[in-house]
N, C-alpha and C positions, 0 to 999 in steps of 0.2 A: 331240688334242682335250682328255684328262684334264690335259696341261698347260696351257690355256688357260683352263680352267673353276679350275682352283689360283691361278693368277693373276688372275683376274678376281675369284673369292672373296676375296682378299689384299687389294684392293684397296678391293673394297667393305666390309669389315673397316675399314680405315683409315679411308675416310669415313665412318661410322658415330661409331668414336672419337673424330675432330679437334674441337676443338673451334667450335662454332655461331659464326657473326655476334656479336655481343655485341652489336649492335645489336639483332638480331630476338629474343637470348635473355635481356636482364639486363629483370628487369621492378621495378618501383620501388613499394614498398607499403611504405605510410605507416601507420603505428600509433598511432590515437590514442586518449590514455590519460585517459579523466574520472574526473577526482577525484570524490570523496565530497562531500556540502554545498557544491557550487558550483553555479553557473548559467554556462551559456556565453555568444555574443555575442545568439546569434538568438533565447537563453530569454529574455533581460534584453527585447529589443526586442519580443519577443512579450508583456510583460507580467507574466511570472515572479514571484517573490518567495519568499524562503528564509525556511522558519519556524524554521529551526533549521539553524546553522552549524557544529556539529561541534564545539564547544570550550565553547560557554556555553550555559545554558537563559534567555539571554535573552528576555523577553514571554511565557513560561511560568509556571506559577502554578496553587497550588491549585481547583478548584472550589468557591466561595464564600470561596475563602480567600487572602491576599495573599503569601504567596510557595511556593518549591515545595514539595513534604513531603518529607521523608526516607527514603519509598518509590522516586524518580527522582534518578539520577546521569548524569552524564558520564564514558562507559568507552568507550576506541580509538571516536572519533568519534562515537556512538554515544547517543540519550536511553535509558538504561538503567530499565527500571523493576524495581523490586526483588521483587515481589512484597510480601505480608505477610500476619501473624495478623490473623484479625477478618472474615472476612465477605470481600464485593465493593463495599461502599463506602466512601469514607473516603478512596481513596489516588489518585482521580480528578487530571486536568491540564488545563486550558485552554491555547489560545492566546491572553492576552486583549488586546492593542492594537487588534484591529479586528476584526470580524463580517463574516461573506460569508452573501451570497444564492444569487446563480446563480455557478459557480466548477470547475472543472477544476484537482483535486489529486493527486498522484503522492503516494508513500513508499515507501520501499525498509523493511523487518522481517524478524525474525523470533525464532522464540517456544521453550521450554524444551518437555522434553517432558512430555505432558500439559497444557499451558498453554491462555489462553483471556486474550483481551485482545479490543480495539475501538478505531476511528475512529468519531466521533461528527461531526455539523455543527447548526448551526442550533438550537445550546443556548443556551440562557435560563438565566444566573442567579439565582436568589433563595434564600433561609430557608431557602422553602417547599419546595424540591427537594431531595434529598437526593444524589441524583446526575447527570448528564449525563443517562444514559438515560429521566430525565420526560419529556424534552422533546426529546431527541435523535435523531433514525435513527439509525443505525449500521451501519457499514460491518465486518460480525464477522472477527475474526483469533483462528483458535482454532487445535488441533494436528487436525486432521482426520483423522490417520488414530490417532492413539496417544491423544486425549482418555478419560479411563477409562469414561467412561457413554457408552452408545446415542446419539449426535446425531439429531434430527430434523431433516427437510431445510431445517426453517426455521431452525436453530440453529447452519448449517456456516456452513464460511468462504466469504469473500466473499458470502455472504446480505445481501440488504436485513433485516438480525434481524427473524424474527415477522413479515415483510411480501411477500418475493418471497424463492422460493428459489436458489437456484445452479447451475449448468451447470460442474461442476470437470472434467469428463472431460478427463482426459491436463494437469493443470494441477496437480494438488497436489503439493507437495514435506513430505520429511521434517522433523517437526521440528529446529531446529536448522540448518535451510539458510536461502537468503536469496531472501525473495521481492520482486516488484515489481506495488503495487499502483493502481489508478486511479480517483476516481470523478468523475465530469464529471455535473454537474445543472445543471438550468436547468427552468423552469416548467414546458416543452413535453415535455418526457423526462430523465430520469436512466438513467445506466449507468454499473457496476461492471465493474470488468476485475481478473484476476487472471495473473501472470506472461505479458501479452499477449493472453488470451482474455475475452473478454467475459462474465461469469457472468449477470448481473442485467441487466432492463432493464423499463423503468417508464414512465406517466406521473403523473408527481406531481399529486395532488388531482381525480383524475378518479374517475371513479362506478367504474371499478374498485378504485383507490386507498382511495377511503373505504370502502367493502365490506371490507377486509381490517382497516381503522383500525377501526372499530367491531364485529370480528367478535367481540370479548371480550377478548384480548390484553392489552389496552390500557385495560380496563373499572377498571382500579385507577392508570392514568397519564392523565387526563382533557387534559392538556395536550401530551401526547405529539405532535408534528409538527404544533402547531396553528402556530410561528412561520415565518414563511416568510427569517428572516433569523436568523445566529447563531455563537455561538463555535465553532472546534473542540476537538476534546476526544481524548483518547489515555486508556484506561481501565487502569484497578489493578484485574487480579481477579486478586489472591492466585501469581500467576507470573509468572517472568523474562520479559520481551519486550524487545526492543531495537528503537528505530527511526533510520532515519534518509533525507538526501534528501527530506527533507519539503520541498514545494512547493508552491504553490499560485498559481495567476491568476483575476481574474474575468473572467467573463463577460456 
């Protein structure tokens, strides 16, 4: 018997080792690799469009001012903004060829530490504004967890700023990492996404909406989110930010 169970062992030994079907065992996985500032087939037919291609700040341009400032470069694909001396105005970006209303935008960033930047929509030009944020919402990209002062919860990232706060649980990453961000508005609702989780969600111009717009905040920006249509905007407050993947569709 001890010999038959040696041999039976042996054997089942063997089959274990040999090698499988190669039918049932070779499995075929495909890798596929997105570039940076492209759009694929079904972004283009979904209505897509790249605000920034990786190589030039084409259609970018000062705020109130006609070309870009010396604050934003082009670095490994990248709209690099430089920081600078002087405050948090001055070193502002539009996208200026065309204004969006209702629109679902992606961007890929991210920020130095300590840093503090913004997405703006539905900015108004003029004189009379000194920056984006008269008239802008803002979609906040700060360092969340290494900013040197106390944030208020209206003050973090992915906050509607000073409007709606944020839901970051299990979403913030270290300064210096790469995040991906989303805001999809439209009359009836806007939301903010943050590396795939939804922080913020709103309706715009409802009796909640104005409750918040007039709660004071805003009592020194009289025109703040009065336009329902408008540029984007990428902000200079004084640190490194990198963006890119910037995209945008309307709706």
């Amino acid at each position: 018997m001890k010999t038959v169970i040696t041999c039976m062992s042996i054997v089942a030994a063997a089959i274990a080792c040999s090698p499988k079907n190669t039918e049932e065992t070779t499995e075929t996985v495909e890798k596929v690799v997105v570039l940076d500032n492209t759009l694929n087939e079904d972004e283009k037919s979904d209505g897509w469009m790249l605000l920034f291609d990786g190589v030039s700040a084409d259609g970018w341009r000062a705020f109130n001012g006609d070309s870009l400032p010396p604050n934003w470069t082009i670095e490994d694909g990248t709209l690099k903004g430089l920081g600078h001396d002087g405050g948090d105005i001055g070193g502002d970006i539009v996208f200026a060829p065309m204004e969006f209303e209702e629109f679902e935008m992606e961007f890929t960033w991210k920020i130095d530490s300590g840093g503090n930047s913004g997405v703006f929509y539905h900015v108004v030009e003029d004189p009379k504004y000194a920056a984006p944020y008269y008239t802008g919402p803002e979609y906040q990209v700060i360092d969340q967890l290494g900013f040197p002062d106390p944030l208020e919860d209206w003050q973090s990232l992915a906050a509607d700023y000073a409007m709606y706060e944020p839901d970051l649980e299990g979403v913030v990453k270290p300064a210096g990492e790469w995040n991906t961000s989303r805001i999809v508005f439209t009359n009836e609702k806007a939301e903010y996404y943050l590396n795939g989780k939804k922080t913020v969600e709103f309706v715009p111009y409802s009796e909640d909406w104005l409750e918040r717009r007039n709660s004071g905040k805003w009592d020194d920006f009289p025109d703040y989110a009065i336009s329902k249509t408008g540029l984007i905007a990428l902000q200079d407050h004084g640190s490194e930010v990198w963006y890119k993947n910037i995209k945008i569709r309307t709706l």
